[in-house]
DRENDO-1510 file (C-alpha; in Angstrom, 1 decimal, always signed):
<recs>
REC; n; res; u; v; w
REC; 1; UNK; -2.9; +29.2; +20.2 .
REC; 2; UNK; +0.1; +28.0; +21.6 .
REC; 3; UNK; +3.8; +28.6; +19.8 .
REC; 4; UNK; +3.8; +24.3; +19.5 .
REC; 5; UNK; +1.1; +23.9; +19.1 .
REC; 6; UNK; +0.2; +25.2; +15.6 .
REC; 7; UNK; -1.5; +22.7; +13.3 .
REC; 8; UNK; -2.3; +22.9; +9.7 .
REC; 9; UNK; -6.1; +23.0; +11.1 .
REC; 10; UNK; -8.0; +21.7; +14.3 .
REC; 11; UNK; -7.3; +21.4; +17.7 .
REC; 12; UNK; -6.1; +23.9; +20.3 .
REC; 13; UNK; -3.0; +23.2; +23.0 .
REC; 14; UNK; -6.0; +23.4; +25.9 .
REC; 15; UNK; -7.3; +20.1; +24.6 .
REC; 16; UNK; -4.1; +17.9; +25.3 .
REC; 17; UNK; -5.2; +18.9; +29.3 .
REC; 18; UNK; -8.4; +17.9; +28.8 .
REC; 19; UNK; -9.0; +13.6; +29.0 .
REC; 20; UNK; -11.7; +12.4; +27.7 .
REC; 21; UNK; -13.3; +8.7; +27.1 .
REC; 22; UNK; -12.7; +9.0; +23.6 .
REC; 23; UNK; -9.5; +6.4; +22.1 .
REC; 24; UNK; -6.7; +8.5; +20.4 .
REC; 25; UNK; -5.4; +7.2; +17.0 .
REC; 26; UNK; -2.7; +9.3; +15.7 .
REC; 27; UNK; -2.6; +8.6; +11.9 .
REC; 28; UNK; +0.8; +9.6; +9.9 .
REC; 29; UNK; +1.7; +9.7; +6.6 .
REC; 30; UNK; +5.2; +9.5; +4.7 .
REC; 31; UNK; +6.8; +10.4; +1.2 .
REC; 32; UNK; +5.0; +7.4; -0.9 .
REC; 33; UNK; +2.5; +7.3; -3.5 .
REC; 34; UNK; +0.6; +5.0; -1.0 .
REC; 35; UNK; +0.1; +8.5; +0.7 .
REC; 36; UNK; -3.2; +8.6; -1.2 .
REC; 37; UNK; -5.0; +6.2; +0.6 .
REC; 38; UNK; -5.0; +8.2; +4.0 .
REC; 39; UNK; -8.4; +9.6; +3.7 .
REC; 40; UNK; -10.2; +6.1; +2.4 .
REC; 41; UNK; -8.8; +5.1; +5.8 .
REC; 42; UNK; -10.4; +7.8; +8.1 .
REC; 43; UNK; -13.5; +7.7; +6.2 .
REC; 44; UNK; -13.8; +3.9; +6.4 .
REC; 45; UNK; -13.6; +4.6; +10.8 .
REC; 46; UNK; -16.3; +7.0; +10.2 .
REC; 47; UNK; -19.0; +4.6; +12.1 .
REC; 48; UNK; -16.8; +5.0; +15.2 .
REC; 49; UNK; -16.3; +8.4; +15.7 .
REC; 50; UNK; -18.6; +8.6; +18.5 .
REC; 51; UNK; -15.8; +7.3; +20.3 .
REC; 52; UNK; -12.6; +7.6; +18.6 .
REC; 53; UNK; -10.3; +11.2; +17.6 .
REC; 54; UNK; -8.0; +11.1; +14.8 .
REC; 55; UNK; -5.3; +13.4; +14.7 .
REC; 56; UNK; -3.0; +13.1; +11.4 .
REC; 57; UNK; +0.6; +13.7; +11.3 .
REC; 58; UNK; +1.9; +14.1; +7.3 .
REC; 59; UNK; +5.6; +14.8; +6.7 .
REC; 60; UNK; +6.6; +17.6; +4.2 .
REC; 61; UNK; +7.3; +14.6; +1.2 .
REC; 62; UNK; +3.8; +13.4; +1.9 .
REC; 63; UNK; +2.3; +16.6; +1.5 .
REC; 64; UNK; +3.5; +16.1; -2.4 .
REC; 65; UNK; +0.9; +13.4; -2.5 .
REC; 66; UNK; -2.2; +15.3; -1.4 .
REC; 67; UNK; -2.7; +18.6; -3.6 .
REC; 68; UNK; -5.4; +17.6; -5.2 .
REC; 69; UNK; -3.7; +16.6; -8.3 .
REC; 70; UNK; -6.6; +14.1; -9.0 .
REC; 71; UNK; -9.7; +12.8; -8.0 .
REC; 72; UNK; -8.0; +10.1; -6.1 .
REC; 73; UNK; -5.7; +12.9; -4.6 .
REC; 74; UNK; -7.7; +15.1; -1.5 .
REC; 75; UNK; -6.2; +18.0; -0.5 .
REC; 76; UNK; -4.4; +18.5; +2.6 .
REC; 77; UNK; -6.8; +20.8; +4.2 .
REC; 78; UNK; -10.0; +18.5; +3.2 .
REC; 79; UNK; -8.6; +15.7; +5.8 .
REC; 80; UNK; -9.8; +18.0; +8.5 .
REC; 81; UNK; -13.4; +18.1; +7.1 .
REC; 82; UNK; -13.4; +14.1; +7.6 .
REC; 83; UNK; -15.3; +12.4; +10.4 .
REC; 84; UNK; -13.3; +11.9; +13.5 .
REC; 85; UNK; -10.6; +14.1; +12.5 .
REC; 86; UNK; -9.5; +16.8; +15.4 .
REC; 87; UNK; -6.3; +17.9; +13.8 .
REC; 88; UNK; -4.0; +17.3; +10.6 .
REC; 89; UNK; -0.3; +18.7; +11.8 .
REC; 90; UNK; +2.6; +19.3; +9.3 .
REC; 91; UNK; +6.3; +19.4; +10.1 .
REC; 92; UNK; +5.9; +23.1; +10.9 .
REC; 93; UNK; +3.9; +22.3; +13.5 .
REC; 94; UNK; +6.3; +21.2; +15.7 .
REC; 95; UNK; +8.1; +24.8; +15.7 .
REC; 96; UNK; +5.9; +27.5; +14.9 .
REC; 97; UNK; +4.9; +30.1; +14.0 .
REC; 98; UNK; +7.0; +31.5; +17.1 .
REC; 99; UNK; +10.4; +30.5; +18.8 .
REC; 100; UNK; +9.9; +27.9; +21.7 .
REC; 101; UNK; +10.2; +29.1; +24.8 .
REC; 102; UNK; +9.9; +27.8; +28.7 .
REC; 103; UNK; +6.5; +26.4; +29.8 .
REC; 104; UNK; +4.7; +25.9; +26.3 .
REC; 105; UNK; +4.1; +22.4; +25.5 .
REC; 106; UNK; +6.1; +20.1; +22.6 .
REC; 107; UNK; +4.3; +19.2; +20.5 .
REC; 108; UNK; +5.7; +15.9; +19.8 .
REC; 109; UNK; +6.0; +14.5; +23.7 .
REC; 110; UNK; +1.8; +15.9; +23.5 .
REC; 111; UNK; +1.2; +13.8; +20.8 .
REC; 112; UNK; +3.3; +10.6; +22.3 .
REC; 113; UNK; +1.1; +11.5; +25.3 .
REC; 114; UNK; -2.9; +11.9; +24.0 .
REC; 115; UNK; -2.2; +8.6; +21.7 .
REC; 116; UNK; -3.3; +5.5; +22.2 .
REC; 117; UNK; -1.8; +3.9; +19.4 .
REC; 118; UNK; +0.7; +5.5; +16.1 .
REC; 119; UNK; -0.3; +4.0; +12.9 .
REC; 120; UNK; +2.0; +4.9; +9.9 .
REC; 121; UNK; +0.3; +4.2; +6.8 .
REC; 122; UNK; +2.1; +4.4; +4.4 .
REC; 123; UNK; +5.8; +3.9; +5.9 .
REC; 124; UNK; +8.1; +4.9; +3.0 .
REC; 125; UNK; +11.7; +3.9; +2.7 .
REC; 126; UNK; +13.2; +6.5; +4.1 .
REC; 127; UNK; +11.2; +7.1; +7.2 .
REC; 128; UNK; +12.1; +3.4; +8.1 .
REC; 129; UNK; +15.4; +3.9; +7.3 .
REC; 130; UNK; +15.4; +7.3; +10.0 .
REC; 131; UNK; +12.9; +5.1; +12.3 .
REC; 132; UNK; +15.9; +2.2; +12.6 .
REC; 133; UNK; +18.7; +4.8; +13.1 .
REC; 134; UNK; +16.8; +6.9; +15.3 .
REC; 135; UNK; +16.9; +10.2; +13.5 .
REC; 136; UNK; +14.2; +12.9; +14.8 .
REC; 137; UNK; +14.6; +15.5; +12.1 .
REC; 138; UNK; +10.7; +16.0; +11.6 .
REC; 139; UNK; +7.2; +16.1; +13.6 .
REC; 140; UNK; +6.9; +12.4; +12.8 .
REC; 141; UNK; +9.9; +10.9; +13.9 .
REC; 142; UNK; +10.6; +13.2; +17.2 .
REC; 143; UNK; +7.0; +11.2; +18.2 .
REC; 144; UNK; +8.4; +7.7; +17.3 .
REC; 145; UNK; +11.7; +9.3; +18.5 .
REC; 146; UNK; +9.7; +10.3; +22.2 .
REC; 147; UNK; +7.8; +6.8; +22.2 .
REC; 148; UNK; +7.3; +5.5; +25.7 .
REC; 149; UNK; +8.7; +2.0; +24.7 .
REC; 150; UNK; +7.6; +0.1; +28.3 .
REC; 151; UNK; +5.5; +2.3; +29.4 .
REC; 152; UNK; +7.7; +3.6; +32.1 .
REC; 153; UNK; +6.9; +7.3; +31.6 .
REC; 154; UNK; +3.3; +7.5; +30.6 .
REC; 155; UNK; +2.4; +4.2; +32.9 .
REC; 156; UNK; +1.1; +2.3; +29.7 .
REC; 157; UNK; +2.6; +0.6; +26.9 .
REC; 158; UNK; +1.7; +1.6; +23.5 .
REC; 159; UNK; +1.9; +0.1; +20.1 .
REC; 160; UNK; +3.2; +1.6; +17.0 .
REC; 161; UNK; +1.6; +0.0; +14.0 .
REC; 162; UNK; +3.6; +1.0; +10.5 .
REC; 163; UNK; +2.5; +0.1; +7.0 .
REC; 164; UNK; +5.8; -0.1; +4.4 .
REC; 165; UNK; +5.2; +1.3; +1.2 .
REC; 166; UNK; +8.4; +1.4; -1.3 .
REC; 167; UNK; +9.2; +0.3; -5.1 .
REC; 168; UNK; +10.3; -3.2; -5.4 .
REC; 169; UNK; +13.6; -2.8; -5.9 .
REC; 170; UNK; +14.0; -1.0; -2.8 .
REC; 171; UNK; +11.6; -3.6; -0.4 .
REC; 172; UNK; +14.2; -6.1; -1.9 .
REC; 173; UNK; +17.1; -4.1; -1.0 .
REC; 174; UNK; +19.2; -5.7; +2.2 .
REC; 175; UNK; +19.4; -2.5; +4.1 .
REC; 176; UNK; +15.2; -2.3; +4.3 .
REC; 177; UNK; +15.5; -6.0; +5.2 .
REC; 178; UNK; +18.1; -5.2; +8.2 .
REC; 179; UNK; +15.7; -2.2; +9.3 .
REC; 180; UNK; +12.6; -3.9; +8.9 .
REC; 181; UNK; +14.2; -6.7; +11.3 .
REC; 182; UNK; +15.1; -4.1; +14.0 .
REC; 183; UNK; +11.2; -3.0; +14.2 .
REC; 184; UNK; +9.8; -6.2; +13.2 .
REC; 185; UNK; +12.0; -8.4; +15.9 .
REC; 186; UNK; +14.4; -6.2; +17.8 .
REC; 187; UNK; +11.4; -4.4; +18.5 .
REC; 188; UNK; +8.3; -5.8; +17.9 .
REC; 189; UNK; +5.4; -7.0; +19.2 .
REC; 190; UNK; +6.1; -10.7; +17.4 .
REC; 191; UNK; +8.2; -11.6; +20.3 .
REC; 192; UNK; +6.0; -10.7; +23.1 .
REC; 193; UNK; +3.6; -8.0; +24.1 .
REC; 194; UNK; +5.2; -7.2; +27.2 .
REC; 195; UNK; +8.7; -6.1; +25.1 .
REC; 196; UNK; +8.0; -4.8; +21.8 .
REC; 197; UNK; +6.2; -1.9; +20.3 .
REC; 198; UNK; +6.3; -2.0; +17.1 .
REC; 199; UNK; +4.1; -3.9; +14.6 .
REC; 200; UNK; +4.9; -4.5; +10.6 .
REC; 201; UNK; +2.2; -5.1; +8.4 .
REC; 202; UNK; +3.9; -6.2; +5.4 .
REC; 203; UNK; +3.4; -5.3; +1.8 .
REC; 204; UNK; +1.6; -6.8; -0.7 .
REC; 205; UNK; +3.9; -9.6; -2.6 .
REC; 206; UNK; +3.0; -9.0; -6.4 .
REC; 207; UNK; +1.5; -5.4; -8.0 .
REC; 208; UNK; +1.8; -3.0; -10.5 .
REC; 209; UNK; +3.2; +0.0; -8.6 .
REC; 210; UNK; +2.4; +3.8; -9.2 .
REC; 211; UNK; +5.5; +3.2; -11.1 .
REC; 212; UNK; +5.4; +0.5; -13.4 .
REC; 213; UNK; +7.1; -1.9; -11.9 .
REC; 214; UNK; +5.6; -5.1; -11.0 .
REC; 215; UNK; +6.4; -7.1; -7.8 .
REC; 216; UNK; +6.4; -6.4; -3.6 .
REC; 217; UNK; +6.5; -3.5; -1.7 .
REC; 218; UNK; +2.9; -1.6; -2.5 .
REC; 219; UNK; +1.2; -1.1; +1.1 .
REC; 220; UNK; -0.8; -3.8; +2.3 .
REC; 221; UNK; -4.8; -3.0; +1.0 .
REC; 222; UNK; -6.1; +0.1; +3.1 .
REC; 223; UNK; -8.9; -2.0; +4.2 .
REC; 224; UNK; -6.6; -4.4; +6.0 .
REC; 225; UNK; -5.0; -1.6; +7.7 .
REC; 226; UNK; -8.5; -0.6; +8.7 .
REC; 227; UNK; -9.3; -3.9; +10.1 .
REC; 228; UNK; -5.7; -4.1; +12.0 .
REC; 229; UNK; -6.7; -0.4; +14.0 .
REC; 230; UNK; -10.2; -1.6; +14.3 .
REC; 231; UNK; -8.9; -4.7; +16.2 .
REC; 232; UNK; -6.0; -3.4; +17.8 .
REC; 233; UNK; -8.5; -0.7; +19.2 .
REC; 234; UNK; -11.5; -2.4; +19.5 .
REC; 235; UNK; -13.9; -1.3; +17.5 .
</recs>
């Protein structure tokens, strides 16, 4: 296996060379409770996997989430036994186990490149927050980082779809309003297809979060978010 190429389980670097006439989702994760949901949402695309790969993308904070603290909690390693699911790729990932060198491929410009859509589910606070300023400090964000925003590079233009997942008090904070504007309008899809590439799927308007608190910011349902990559892929 290649030096970038080192997921947590699944694929090998030969595959990235390899098209096939399967659609790509590449499915990420961040540091919220919402984190949880990732494998109801795999296992609810299960009737497509004759023609759809998954590949999943979890940060180090939304590892925290999947350790099989309860029954509602899988493990890490388990996403790989799902339908559909080629890979599951950590923030090592991107540069391990051994030092980069000339001629192996980066991991995150091979992701940008095999996916036909990035849907971020849940998007925590702080993600956005690294998302609007551009930061590429993890596997995650070097991919949105990489993003082939009019399809100049890669000769087709390719949505990221992101879910926001936060406690109320920080959805009604004014800086995740001024970020979420940047993706949501700056650059979304909202004001035309041919010059955005980002889509918001806003959060739920009144629950009881993980937390006790009661009001916005819990993820929109899973099963929406299902429906959104069904459509946006056609399923």
């Amino acid at each position: 296996m290649s030096q970038s190429t080192h997921p947590v389980s699944g694929v090998d670097e030969a595959s990235y060379k390899n098209p096939t006439d399967r659609i790509h989702l590449l499915l990420a994760a961040t540091g919220s409770v919402a984190t949880i949901k990732i494998a109801n949402i795999i296992s609810a695309l299960s009737p497509h996997t004759h023609k759809l790969s998954i590949r999943v993308i979890l940060t180090t904070k939304a590892k925290q989430f999947l350790a099989g603290q309860s029954a509602e909690q899988p493990t890490v390693s388990s996403l790989i036994s799902l339908p559909g699911v080629e890979a599951v790729y950590d923030d090592d990932a991107e540069w391990g186990p051994e030092p980069w060198c000339r001629g192996v491929d980066i991991l995150h410009i091979s992701l940008r490149r095999w996916a036909d859509i990035l849907v971020i589910a849940p998007l925590s606070a702080n993600t956005l927050a690294k998302l609007a300023n551009g930061l590429s400090d993890n596997l995650l964000t070097s991919v949105c980082r990489a993003w082939d925003t009019d399809g100049q590079v890669d000769g087709k233009r390719k949505r990221i779809v992101v879910a926001p997942a936060m406690n109320t008090a920080m959805w009604r904070h004014p800086v995740t309003a001024q970020h979420i504007r940047l993706l949501d309008v700056e650059w979304g899809v909202s004001k035309g297809e041919e010059t955005g590439w980002f889509e918001v799927l806003q959060p739920q308007s009144s629950k009881v979060l993980a937390c006790g608190d009661v009001g916005s910011g819990a993820m929109l349902e899973w099963t929406e978010i299902v429906k959104v990559i069904e459509d946006r892929l056609g399923l």
